[in-house]
MARNUFI-541140 format. One line per 3 residues: number of its first residue (from 1); their letters; for each residue x, y, z of N, C-alpha, C, CB. Coordinates in steps of 0.1 Angstrom, whole numbers. Glycine has a CB too. Layout:
% MARNUFI-541140
NUM = a = X:Y:Z:X:Y:Z:X:Y:Z:X:Y:Z | ...
This chain:
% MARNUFI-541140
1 = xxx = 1277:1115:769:1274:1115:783:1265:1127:787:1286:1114:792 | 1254:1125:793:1247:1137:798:1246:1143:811:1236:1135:795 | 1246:1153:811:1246:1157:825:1231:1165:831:1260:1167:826
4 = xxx = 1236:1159:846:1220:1167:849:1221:1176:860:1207:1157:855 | 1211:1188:863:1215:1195:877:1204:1190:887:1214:1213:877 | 1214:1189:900:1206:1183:910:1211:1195:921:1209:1166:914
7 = xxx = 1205:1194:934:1207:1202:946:1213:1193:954:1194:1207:953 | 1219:1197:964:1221:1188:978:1217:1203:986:1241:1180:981 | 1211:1193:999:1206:1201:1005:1208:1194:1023:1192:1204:998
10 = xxx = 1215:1201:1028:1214:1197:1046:1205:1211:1053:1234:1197:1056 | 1199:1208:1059:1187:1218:1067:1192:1219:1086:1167:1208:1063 | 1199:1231:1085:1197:1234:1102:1186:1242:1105:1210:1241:1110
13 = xxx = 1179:1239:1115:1174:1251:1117:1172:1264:1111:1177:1253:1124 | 1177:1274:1112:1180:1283:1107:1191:1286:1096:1183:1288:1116 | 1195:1278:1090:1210:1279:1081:1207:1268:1074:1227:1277:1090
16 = xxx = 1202:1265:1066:1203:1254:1053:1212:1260:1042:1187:1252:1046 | 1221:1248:1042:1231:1251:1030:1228:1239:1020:1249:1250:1034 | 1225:1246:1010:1222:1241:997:1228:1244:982:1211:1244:997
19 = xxx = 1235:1237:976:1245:1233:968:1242:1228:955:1252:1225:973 | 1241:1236:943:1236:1230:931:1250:1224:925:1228:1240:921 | 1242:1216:915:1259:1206:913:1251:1199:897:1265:1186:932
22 = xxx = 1259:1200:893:1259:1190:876:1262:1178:879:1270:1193:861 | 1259:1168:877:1268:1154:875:1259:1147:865:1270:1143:890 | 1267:1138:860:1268:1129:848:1249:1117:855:1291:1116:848
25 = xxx = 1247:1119:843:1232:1113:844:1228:1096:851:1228:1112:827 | 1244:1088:854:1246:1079:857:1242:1075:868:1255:1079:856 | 1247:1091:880:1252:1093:895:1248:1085:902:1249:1103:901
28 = xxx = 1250:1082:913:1240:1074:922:1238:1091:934:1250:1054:930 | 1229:1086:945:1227:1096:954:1239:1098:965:1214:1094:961 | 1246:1089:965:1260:1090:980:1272:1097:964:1268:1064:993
31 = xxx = 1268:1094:953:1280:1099:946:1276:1113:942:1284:1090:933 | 1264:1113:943:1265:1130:939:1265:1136:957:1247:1138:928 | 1265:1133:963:1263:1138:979:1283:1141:979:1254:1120:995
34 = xxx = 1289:1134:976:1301:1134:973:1307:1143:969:1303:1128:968 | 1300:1146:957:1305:1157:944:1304:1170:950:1296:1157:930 | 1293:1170:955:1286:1184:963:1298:1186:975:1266:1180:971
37 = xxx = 1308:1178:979:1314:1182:990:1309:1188:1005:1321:1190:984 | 1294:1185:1003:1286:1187:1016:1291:1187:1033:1276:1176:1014 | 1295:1169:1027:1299:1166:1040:1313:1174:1052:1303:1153:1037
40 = xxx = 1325:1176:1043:1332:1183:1050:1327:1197:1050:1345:1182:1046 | 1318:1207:1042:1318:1220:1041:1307:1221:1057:1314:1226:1023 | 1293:1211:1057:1289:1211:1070:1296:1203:1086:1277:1207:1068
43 = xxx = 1306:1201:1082:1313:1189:1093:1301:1184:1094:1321:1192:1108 | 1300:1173:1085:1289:1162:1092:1291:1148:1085:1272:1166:1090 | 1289:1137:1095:1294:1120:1090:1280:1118:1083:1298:1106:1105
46 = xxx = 1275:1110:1074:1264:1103:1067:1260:1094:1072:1266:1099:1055 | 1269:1088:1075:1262:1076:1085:1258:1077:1098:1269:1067:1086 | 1255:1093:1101:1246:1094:1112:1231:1100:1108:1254:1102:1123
49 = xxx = 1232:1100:1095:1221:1113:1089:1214:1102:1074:1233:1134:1082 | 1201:1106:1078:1190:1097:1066:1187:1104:1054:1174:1092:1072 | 1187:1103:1037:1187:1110:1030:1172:1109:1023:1198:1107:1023
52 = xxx = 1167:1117:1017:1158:1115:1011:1158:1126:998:1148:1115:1021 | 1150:1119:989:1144:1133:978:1132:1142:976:1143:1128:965 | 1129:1150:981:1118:1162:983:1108:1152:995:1107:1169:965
55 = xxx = 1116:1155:1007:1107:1145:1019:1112:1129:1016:1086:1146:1017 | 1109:1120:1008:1109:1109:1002:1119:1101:1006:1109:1111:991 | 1123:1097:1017:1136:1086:1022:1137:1076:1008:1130:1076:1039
58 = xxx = 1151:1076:1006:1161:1071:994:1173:1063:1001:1168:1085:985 | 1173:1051:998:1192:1045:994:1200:1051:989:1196:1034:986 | 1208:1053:993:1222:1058:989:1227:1056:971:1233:1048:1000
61 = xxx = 1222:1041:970:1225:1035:956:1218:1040:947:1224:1021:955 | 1205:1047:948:1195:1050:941:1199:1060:926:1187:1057:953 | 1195:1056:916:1199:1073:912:1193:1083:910:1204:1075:904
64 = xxx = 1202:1092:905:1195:1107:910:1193:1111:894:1207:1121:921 | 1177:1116:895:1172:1125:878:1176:1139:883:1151:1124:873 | 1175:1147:869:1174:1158:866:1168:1165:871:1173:1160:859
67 = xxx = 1172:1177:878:1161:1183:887:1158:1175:907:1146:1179:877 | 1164:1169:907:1164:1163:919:1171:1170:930:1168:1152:919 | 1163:1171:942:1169:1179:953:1174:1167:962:1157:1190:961
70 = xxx = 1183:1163:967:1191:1156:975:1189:1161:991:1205:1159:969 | 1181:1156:998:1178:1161:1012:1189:1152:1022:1159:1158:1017 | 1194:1160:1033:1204:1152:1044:1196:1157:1054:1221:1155:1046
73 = xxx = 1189:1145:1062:1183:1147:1074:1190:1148:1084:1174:1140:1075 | 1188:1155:1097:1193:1156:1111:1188:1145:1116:1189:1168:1119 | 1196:1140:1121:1191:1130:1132:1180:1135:1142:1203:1127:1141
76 = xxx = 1172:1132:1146:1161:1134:1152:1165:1133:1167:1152:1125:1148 | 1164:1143:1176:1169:1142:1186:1161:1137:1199:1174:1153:1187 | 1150:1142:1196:1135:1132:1204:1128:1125:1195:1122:1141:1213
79 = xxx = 1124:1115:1196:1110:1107:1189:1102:1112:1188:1104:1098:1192 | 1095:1116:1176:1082:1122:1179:1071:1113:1184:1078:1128:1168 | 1075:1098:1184:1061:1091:1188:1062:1093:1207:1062:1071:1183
82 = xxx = 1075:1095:1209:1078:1091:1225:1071:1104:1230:1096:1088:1231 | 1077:1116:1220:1068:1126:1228:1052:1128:1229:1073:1138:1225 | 1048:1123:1221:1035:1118:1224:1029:1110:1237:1033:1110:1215
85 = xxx = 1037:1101:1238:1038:1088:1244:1037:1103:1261:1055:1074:1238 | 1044:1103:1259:1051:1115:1275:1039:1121:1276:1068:1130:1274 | 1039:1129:1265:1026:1140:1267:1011:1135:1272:1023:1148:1251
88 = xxx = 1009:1119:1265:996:1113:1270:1000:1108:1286:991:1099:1259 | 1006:1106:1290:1009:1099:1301:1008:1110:1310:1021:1090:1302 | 1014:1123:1309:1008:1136:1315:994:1139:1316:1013:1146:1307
91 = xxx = 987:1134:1305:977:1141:1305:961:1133:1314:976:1145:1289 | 972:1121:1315:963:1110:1323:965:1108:1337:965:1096:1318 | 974:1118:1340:979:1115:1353:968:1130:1361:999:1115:1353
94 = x = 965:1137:1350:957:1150:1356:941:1143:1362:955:1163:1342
């Protein structure tokens, strides 16, 4: 059985905690998200947060190579299209 190193990584603002972790070459991405113990060490549920690999939005089932950084996105708290959307409608109203 081989093993590979991967990262997990959640990004706040200011405080990204990021976690290197070995697992077996098998893994899938919610099982090494697991391993890493991420979730309780940031109190945070997964099923409010989208994962990706270096930017790259990923399934959960996917698996993870050697060298792979494991990203946990924040929920997005404004749209970036809507604020667009706001900002043009401002700018038409001048």
């Amino acid at each position: 059985m081989n093993m590979i190193n991967i990262q997990v990584v959640y990004a706040l603002p200011n405080q990204p905690t990021i976690i290197d972790c070995v697992v077996d070459e098998q893994t899938n991405i919610l099982q090494a998200i697991t391993k890493s113990n991420i979730l309780s060490i940031c109190q945070i549920k997964l099923d409010e947060h989208l994962v990706g690999i270096y930017g790259k939005r990923c399934e959960l089932n996917e698996p993870v190579k050697d060298g792979d950084r494991i990203e946990i996105y924040r929920a997005l708290i404004n749209d970036p299209k809507e604020i667009r959307r706001k900002k043009a409608a401002l700018k038409s109203h001048k």
